[in-house]
C-alpha positions as CSV (number, residue, x, y, z in Angstrom):
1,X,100.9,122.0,122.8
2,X,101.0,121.8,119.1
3,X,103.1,118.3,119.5
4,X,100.8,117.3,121.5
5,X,97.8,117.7,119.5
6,X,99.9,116.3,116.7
7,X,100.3,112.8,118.6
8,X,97.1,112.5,119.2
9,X,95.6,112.8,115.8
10,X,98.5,109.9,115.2
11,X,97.4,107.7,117.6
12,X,94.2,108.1,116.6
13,X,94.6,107.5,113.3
14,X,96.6,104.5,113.4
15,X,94.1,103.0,116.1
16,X,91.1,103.9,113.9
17,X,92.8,101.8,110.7
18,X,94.4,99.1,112.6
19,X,90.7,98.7,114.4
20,X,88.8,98.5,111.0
21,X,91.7,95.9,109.8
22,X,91.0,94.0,112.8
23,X,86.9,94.3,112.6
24,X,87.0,93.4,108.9
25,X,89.9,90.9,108.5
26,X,91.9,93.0,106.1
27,X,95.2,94.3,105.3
28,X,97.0,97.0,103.4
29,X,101.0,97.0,102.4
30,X,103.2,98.1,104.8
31,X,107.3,98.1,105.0
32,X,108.0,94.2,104.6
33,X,104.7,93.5,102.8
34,X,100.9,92.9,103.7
35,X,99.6,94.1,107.0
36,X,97.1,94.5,109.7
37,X,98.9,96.6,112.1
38,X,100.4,99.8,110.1
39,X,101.4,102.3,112.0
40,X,100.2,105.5,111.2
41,X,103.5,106.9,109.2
42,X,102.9,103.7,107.1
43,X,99.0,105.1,106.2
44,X,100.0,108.3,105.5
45,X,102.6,107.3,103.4
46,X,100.7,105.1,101.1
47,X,98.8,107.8,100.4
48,X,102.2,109.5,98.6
49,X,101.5,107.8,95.1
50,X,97.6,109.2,95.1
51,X,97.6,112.1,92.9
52,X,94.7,114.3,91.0
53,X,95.4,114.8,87.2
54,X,93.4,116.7,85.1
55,X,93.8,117.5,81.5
56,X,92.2,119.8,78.9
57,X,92.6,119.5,74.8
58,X,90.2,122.2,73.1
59,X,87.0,121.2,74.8
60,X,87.6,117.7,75.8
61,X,88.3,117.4,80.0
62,X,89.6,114.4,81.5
63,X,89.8,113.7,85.1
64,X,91.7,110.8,86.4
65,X,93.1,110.0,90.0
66,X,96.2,108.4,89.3
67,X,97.5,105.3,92.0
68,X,94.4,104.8,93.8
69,X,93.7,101.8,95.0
70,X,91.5,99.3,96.9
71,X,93.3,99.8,100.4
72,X,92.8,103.1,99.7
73,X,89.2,103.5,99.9
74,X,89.7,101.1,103.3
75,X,91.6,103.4,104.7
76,X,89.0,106.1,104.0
77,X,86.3,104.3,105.4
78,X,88.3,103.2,108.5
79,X,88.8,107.3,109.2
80,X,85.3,108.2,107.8
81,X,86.6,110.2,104.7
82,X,84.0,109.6,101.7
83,X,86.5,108.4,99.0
84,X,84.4,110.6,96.5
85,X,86.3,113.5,98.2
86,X,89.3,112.2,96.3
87,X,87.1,112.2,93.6
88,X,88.0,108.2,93.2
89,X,85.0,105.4,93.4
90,X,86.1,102.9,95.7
91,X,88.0,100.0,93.7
């Protein structure tokens, strides 16, 4: 059941970004360069290099979201995430 569930949110996923792709004549990298078909293991995994840093030095705090990128926020907006939840403004 648990598979189950799990393909679907895939599917769904990788119809919702290839749709968006499609709707707004864009592309994101995939395996052998640009793209408007990814599949969905190709979305989540451009989503490895996105990371949260923060950093404190007496009372100085620095927030940064290191690797985001424009195809990023696409992909956000494709799925309906708000990029802010990232903490990133779209590029």
């Amino acid at each position: 059941m648990v598979t189950v569930l799990g393909l679907l949110v895939y599917g769904l996923l990788q119809h919702q970004v290839r749709l968006y792709l499609q709707t707004y004549n864009q592309q994101v990298p995939g395996n052998k360069g640009l793209t408007a078909q990814p599949t969905a293991a190709v979305v989540m995994s451009l989503f490895r290099v996105v990371m949260p840093v923060h950093m404190e030095a007496d009372e100085a705090i620095a927030r940064h979201i290191y690797g985001w990128q424009a195809h990023h926020a696409m992909i956000c907006d494709a799925v309906g995430i708000n990029s802010s939840w990232y903490g990133a403004h779209p590029a």
